[in-house]
FINUGU-686842 format. One line per 3 residues: their letters; for each residue x, y, z of N, C-alpha, C, O. Coordinates in steps of 0.05 Angstrom, whole numbers, plus 5000, padded with zeros to 4 digits. Layout:
BEGIN
a) X Y Z X Y Z X Y Z X Y Z  ... $
***
This chain:
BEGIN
xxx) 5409 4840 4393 5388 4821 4396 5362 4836 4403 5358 4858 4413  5344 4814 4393 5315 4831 4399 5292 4817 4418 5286 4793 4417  5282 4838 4436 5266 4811 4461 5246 4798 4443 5238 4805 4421 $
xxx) 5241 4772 4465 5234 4759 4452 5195 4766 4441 5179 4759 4425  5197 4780 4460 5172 4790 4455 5170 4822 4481 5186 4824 4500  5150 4841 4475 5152 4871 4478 5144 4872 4510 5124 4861 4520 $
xxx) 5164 4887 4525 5173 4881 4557 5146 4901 4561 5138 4918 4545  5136 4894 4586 5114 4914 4607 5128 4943 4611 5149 4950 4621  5106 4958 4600 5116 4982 4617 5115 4976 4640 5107 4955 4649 $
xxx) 5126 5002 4658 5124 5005 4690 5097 5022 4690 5092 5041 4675  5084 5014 4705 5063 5038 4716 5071 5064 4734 5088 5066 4752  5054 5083 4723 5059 5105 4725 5036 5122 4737 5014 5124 4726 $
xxx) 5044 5135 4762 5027 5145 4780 5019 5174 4765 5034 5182 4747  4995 5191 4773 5004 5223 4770 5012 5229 4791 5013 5214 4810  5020 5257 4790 5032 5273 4807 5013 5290 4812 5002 5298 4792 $
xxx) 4999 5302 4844 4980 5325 4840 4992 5350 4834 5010 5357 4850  4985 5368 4813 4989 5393 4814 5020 5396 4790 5036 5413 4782  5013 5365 4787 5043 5359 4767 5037 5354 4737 5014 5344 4738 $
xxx) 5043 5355 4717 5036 5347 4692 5065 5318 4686 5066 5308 4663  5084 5309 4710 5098 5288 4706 5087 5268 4721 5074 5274 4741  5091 5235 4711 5084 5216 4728 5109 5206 4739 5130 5209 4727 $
xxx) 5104 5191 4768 5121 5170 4772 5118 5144 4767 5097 5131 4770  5146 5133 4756 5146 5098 4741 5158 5082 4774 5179 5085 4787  5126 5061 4777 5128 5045 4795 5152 5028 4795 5152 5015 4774 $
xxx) 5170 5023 4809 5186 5002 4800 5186 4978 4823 5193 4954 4820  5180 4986 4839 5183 4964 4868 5156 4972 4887 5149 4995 4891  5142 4949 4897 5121 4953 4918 5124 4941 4944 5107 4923 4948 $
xxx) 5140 4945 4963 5137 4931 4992 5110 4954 5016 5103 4977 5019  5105 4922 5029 5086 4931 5033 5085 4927 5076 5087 4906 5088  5084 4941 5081 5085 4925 5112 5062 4915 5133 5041 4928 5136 $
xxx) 5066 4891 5148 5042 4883 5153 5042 4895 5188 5063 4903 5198  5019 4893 5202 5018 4892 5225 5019 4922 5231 5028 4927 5254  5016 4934 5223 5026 4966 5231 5007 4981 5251 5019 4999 5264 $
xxx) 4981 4978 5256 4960 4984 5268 4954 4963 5290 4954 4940 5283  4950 4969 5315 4952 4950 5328 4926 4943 5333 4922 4925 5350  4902 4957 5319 4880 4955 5330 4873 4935 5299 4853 4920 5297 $
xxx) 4888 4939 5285 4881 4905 5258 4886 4886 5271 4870 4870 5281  4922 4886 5276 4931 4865 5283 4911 4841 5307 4908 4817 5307  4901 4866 5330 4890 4846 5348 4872 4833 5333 4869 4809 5336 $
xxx) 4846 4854 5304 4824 4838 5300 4838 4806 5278 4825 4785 5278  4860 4809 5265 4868 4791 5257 4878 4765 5280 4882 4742 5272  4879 4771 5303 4889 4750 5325 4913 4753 5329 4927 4738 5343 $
xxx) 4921 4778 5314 4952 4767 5319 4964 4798 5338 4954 4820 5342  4991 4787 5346 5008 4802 5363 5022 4818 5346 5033 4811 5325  5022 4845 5359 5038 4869 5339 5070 4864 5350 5075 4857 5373 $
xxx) 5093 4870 5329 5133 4878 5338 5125 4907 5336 5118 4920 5317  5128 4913 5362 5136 4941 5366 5170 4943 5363 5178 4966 5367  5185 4927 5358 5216 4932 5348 5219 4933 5321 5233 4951 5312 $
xxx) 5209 4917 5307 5214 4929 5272 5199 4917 5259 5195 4893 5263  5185 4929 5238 5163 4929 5216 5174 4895 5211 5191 4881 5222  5157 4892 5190 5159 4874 5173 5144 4864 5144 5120 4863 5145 $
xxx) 5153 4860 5127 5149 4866 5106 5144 4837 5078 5156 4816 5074  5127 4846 5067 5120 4828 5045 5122 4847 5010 5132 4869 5008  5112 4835 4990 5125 4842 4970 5095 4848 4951 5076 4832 4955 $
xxx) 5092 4870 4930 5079 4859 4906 5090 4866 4888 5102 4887 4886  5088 4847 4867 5094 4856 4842 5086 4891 4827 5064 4901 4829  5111 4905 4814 5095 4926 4803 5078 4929 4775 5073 4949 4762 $
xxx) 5071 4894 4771 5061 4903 4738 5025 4889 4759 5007 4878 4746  5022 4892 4778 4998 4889 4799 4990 4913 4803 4976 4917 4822  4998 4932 4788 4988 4954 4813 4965 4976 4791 4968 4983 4767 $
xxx) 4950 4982 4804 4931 4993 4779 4922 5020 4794 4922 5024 4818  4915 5033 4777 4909 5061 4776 4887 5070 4800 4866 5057 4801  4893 5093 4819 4857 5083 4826 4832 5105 4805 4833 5126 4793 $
xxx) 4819 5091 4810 4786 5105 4792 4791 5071 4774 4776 5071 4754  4806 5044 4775 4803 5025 4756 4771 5009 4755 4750 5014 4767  4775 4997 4744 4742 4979 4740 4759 4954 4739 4773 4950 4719 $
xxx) 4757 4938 4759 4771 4909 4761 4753 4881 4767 4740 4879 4787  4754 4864 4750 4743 4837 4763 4748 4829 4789 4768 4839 4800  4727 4807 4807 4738 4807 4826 4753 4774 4811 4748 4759 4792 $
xxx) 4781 4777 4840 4800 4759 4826 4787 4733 4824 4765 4729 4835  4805 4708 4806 4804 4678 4817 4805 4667 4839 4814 4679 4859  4798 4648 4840 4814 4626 4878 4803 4635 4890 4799 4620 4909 $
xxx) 4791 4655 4893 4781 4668 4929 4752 4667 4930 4738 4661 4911  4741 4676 4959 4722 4671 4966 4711 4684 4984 4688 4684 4994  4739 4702 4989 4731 4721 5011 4761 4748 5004 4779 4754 5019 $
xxx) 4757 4756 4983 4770 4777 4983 4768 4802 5004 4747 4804 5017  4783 4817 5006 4783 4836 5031 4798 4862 5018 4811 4862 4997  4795 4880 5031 4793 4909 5035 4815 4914 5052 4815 4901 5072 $
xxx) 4843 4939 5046 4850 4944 5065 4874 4975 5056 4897 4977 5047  4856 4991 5064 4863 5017 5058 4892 5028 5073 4902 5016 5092  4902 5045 5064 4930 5036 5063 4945 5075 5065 4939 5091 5047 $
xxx) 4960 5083 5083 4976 5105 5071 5001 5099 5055 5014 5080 5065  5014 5109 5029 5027 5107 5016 5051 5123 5017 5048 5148 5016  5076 5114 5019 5107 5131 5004 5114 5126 4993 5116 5102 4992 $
xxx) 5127 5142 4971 5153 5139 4951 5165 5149 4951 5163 5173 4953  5190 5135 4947 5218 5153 4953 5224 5169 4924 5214 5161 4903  5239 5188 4927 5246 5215 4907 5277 5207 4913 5285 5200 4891 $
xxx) 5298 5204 4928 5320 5200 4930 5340 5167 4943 5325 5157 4960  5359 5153 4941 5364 5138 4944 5368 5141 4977 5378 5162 4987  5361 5119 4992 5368 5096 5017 5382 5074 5019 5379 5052 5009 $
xxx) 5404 5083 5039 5417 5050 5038 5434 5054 5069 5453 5068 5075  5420 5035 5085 5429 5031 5117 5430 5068 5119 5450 5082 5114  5406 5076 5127 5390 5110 5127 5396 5114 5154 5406 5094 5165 $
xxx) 5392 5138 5172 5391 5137 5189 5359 5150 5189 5343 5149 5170  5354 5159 5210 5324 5171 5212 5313 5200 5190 5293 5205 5177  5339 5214 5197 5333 5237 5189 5335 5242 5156 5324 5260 5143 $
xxx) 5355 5220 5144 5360 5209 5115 5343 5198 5103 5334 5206 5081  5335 5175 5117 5312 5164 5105 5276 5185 5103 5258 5179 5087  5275 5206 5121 5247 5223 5118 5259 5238 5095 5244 5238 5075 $
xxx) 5284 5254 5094 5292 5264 5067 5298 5261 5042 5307 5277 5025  5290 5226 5039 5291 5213 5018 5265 5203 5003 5264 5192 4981  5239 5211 5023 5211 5211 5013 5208 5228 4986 5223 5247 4981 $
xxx) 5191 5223 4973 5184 5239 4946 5157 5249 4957 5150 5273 4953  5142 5232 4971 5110 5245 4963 5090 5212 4986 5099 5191 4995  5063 5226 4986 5056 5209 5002 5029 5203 4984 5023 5220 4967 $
xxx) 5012 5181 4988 4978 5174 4967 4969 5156 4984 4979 5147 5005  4944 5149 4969 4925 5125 4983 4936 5109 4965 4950 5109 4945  4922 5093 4984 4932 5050 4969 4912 5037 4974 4902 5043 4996 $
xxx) 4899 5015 4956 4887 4995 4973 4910 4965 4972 4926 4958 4955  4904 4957 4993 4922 4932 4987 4901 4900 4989 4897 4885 5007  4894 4901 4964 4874 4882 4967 4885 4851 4971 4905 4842 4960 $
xxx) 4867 4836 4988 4882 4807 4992 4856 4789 4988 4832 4793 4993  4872 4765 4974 4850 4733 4980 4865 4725 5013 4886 4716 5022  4835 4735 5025 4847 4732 5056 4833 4706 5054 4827 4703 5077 $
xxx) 4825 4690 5044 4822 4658 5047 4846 4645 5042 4856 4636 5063  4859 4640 5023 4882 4648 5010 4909 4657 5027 4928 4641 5027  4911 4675 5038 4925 4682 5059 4926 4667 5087 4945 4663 5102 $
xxx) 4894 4658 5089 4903 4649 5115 4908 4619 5119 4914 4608 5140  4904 4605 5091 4914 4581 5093 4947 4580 5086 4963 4562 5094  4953 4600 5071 4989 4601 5075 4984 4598 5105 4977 4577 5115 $
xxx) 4988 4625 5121 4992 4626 5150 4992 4605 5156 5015 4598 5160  4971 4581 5161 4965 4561 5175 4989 4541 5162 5004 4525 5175  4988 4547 5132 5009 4518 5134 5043 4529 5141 5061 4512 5138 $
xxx) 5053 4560 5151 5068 4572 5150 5084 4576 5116 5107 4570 5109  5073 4581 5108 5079 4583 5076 5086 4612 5070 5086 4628 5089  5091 4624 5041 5096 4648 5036 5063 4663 5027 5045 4652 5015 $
xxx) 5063 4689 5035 5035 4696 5026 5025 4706 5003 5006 4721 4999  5039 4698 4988 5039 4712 4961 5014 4700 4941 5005 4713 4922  5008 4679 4947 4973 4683 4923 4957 4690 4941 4935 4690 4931 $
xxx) 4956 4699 4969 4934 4716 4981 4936 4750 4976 4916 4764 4975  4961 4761 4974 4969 4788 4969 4984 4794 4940 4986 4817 4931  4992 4778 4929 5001 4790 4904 4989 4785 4871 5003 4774 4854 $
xxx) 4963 4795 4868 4955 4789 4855 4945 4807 4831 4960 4827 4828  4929 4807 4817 4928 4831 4795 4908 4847 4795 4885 4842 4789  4918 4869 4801 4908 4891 4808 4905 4900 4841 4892 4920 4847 $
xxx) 4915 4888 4854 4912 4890 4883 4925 4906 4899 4924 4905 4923  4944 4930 4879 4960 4953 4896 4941 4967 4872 4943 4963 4848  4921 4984 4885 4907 5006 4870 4921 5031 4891 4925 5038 4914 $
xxx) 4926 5039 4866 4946 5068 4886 4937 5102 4872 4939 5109 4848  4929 5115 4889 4918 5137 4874 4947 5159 4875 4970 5155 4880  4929 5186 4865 4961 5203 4852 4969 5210 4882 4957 5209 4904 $
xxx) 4992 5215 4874 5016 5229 4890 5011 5257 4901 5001 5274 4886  5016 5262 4925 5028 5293 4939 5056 5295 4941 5069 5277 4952  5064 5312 4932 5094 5318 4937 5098 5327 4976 5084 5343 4987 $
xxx) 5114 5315 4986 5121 5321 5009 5120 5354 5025 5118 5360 5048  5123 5365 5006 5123 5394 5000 5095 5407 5013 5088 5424 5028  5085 5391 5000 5054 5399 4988 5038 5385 5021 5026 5397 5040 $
xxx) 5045 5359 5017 5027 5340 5047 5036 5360 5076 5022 5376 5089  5059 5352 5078 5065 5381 5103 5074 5344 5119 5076 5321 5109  5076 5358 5150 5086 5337 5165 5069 5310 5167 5045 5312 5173 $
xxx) 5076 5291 5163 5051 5266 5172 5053 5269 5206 5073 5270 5221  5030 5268 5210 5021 5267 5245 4991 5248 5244 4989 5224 5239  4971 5264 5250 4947 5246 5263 4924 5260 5241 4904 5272 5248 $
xxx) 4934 5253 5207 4917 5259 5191 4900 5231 5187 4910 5209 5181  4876 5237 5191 4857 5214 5183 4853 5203 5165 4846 5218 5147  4855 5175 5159 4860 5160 5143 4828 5135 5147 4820 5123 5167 $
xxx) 4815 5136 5117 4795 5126 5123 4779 5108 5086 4782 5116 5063  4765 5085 5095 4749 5077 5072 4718 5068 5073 4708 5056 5092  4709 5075 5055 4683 5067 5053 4674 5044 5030 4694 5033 5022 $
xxx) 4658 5038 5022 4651 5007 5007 4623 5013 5005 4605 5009 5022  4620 5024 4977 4590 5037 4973 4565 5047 5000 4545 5038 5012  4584 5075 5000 4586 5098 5013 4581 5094 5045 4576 5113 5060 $
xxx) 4583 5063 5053 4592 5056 5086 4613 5052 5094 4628 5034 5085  4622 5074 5121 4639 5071 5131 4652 5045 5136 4640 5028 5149  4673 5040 5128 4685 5012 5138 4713 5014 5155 4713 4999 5176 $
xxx) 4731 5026 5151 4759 5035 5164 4759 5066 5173 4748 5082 5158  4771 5073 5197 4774 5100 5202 4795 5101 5223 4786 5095 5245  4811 5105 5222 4840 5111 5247 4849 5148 5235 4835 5164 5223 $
xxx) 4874 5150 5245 4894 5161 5242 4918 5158 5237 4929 5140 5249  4936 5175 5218 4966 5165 5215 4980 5160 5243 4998 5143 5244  4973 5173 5262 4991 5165 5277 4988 5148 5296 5007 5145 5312 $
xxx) 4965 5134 5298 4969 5106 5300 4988 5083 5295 4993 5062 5307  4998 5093 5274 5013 5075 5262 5041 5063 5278 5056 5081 5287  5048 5043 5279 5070 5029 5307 5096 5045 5296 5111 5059 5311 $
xxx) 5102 5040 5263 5123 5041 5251 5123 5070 5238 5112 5068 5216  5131 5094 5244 5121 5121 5227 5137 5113 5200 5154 5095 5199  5129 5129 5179 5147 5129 5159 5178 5127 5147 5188 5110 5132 $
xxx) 5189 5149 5159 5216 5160 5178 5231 5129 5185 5252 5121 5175  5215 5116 5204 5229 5084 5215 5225 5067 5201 5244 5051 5202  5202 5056 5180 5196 5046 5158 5225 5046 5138 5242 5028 5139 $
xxx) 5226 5071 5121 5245 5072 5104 5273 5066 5120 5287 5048 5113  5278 5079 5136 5307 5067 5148 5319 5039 5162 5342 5031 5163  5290 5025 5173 5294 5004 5172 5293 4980 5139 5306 4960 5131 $
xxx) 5271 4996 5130 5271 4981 5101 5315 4981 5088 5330 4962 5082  5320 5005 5089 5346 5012 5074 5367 4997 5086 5387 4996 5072  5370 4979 5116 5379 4952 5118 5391 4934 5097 5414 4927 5089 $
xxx) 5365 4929 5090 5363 4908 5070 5359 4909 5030 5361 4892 5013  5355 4932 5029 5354 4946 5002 5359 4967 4992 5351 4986 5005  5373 4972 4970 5383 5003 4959 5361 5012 4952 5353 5010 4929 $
xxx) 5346 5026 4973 5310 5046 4960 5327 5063 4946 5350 5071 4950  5305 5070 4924 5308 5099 4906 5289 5100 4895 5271 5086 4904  5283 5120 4867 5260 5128 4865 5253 5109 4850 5271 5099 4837 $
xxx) 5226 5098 4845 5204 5085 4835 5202 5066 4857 5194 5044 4850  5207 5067 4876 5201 5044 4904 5178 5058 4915 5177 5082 4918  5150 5034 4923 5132 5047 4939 5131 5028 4964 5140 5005 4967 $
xxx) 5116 5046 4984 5118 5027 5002 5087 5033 5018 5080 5055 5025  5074 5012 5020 5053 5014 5034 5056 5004 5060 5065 4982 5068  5045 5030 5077 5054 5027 5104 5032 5018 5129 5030 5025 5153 $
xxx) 5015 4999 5112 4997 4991 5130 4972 4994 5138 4963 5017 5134  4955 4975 5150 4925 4980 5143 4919 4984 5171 4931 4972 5188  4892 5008 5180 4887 5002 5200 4853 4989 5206 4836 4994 5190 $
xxx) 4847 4975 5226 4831 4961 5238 4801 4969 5220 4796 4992 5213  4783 4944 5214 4757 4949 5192 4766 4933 5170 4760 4945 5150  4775 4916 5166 4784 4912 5141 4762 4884 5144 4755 4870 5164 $
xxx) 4755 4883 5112 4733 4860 5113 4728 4856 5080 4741 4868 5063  4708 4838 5073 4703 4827 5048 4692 4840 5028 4675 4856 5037  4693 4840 5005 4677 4862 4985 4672 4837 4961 4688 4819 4955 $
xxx) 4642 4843 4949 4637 4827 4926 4638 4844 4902 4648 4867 4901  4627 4830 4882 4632 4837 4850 4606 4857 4853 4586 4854 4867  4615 4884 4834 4593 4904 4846 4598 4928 4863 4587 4950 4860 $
xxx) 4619 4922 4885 4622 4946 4908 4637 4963 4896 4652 4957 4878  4635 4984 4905 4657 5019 4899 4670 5013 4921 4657 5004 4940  4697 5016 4924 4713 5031 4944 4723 5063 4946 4729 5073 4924 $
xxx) 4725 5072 4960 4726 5095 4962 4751 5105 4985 4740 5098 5006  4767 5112 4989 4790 5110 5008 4807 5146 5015 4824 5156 5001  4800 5151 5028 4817 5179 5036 4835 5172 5055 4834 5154 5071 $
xxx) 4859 5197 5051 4878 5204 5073 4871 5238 5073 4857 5249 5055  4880 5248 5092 4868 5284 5094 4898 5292 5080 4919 5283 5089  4898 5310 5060 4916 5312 5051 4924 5305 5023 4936 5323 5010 $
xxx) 4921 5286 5014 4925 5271 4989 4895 5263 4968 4872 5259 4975  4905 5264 4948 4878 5255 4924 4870 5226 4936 4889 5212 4941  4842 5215 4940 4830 5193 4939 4839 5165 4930 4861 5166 4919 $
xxx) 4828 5142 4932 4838 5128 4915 4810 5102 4912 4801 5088 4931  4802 5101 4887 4774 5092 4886 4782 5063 4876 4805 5055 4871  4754 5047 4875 4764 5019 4856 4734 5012 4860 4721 5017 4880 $
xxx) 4723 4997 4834 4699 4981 4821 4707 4958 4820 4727 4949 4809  4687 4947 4836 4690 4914 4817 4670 4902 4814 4649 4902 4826  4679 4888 4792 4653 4879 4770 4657 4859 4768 4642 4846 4753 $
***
């Protein structure tokens, strides 16, 4: 039999220093990870275990893309992001399994209709037309683990036509990577084409039709985005 019509590729990251890509296959994403967002969002950080929401991977676009800003919203938002992908399979990991099951680390933006978002919240609903939408995991290329060296207190930062808007450190972060994937492997067989964005820290705010983003981690290629 023949489909009924011609299936989506997977998107496909580069690799730095690589002439192979990786094919996205899964995007979880975790919320709350920075405690200095969480407070500006109002809300209370789990220092006991991450927690996690979902995007689609035919959402996820290249960074350097040129994107509309989306439908429905009114207040889209910004929220720069460190990135993992796993290179080997996870399943109920322990600590030391799950860091040796990373492939590589990148920037992310994880863009949301935080109008959108916060009326789920309010009516306790799922958040998915505030975060999973098209084009809203802009993910730039890959470092091989090799290459990044240990994650510690590499600065992680974005700008929005060339003003500072976000600036922390990785190790800020509540949930390190390491506890991320092993708690993620709980609940799912990770392997490779799984990404996981591990969170935004504090600055995160609105962008109109027109702004550049611009997003570093120390360590890793950039990850840009236009919208028009």
């Amino acid at each position: 039999m023949a489909d009924l019509f011609p299936a989506p590729a997977l998107p496909r990251l580069p690799i730095a220093g690589r002439s192979d890509l990786y094919p996205v296959a899964r995007v979880f994403c975790v919320g709350r990870n920075y405690a200095a967002h969480a407070a500006e969002m109002g809300n209370e950080v789990d220092r006991e275990a991450p927690f996690y929401f979902t995007k689609s991977p035919f959402h996820v676009a290249r960074s350097g893309a040129r994107l509309p800003y989306p439908p429905g919203t009114a207040d889209y938002h910004h929220e720069m992001e460190f990135v993992l992908a796993m290179g080997n399979e996870a399943f109920g990991a322990d600590r030391a399994a799950a860091e040796a099951a990373i492939f590589g680390y990148g920037c992310g933006l994880d863009m949301t209709r935080r109008d959108l978002q916060a009326a789920a919240k309010e009516m306790r609903r799922p958040w998915d037309l505030g975060k999973d939408v098209e084009g809203a995991a802009v993910l730039g290329a890959l470092t091989p683990v090799a290459d990044f060296g240990r994650v510690a207190d590499q600065r992680i930062a974005l700008t929005v036509n060339g003003e500072a808007r976000q600036s922390a450190t990785l190790g800020e972060m509540i949930h390190d990577c390491a506890a991320i994937v092993a708690h993620l492997s709980r609940f799912y067989r990770l392997g490779p084409g799984d990404v996981v964005m591990t969170g935004t820290p504090a600055g995160v705010g609105p962008v109109r039709s027109g702004d550049v983003l611009h997003g570093t981690v120390d360590g890793c290629a950039p990850v840009d985005l236009a919208l028009t």
